[in-house]
DRENSEVEX-172504 format. One line per field, with one value per residue (C-alpha): x, y, z; residue number from 1; residue in one letter. Coordinates in steps of 0.02 Angstrom, whole numbers. Layout:
! DRENSEVEX-172504
u	X|... $
v	Y|... $
w	Z|... $
n	NUM|... $
res	a|... $
***
This chain:
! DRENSEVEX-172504
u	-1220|-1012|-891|-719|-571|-375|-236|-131|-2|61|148|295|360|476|385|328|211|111|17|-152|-211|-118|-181|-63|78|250|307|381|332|337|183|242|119|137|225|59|-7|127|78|-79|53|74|28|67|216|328|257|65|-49|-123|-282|-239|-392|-339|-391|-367|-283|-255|-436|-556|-699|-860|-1000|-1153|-1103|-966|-1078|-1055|-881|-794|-610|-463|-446|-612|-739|-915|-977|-978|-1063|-936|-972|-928|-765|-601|-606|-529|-670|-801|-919|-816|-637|-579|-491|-415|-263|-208|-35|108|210|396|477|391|531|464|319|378|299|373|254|249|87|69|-33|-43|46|186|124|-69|-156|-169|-351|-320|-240|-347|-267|-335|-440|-390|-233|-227|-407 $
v	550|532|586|543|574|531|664|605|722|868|1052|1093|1277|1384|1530|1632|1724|1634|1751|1782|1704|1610|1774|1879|1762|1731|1598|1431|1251|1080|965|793|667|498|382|264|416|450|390|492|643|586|731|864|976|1124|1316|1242|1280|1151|1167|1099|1035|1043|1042|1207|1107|1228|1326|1341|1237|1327|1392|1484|1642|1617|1622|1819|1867|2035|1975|2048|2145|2220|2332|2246|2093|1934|1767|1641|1565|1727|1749|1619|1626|1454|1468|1337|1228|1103|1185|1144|1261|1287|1362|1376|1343|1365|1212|1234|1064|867|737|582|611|791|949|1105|1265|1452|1520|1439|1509|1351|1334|1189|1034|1070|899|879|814|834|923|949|1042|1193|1184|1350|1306|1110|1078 $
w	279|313|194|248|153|165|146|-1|53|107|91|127|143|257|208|376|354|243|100|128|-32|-185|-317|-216|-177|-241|-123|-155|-59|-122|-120|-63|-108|-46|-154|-176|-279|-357|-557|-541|-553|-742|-850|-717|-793|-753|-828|-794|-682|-523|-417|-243|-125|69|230|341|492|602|576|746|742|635|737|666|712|589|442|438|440|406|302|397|213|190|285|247|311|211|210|250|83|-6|45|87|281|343|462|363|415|296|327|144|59|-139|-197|-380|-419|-552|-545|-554|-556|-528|-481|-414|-296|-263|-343|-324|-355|-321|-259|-84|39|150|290|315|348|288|190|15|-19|-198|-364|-482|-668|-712|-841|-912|-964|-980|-1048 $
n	1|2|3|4|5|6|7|8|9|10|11|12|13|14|15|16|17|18|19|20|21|22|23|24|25|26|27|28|29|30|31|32|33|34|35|36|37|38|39|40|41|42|43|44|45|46|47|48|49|50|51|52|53|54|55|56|57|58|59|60|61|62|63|64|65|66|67|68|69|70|71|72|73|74|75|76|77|78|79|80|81|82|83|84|85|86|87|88|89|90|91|92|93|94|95|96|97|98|99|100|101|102|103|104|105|106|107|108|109|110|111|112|113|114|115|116|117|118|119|120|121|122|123|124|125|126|127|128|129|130|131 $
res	x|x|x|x|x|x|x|x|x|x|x|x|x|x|x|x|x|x|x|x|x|x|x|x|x|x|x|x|x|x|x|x|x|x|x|x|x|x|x|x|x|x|x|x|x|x|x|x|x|x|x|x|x|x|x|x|x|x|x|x|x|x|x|x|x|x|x|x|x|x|x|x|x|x|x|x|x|x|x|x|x|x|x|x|x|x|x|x|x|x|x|x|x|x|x|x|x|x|x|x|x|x|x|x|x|x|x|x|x|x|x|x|x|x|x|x|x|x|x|x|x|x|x|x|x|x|x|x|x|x|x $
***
């Protein structure tokens, strides 16, 4: 089976370096989704919470000796599927997001841990807060 999927968008931040995860980070970027996606934004507000789907650009190719990884912030061992290493067999990675400020096709949000120029794949809400 294929599965192929379209970037319908993507970050923008001057943040250097990026935080290691979005639970720990305070730093601001803008999600510019392409205009021919824009009305799917409808419903998406400032002071709630996004899920964003992307693709890790930038990660290495995944062997199988990736499958056990030690995180940079830990001292065990981990199954890649235990832990948020951008080193996946499917390099697809989640962030959760508060969004500032939505004007047009732009979405500010605090929280990024993506680095500039990284796909959207999706936004999701987050069912916690918008049901």
């Amino acid at each position: 089976m294929r599965i192929e999927v379209q970037p319908i968008g993507f970050v923008h931040t001057d943040v250097d370096p990026v935080p290691r995860h979005w639970s720990v980070s305070d730093a601001e970027g803008t999600l510019m989704i392409d205009t021919k996606y824009q009305d799917g934004l409808k419903g998406i507000v400032a002071g709630k919470r996004i899920v964003v789907l992307f693709h890790f650009h930038k990660s290495p190719g995944f062997t199988p000796d990736l499958l056990i990884q030690t995180p940079y912030h830990g001292k065990w061992q981990k199954g890649v599927f235990g832990m948020c290493s951008p080193k996946r067999p499917n390099p697809i990675g989640l962030s959760v997001v508060e969004v500032l400020e939505i004007a047009g096709n732009k979405i500010r949000v605090k929280g990024i841990d993506m680095l500039d120029g990284t796909p959207i794949l999706d936004i999701k809400p987050d069912v916690d807060q918008n049901g």
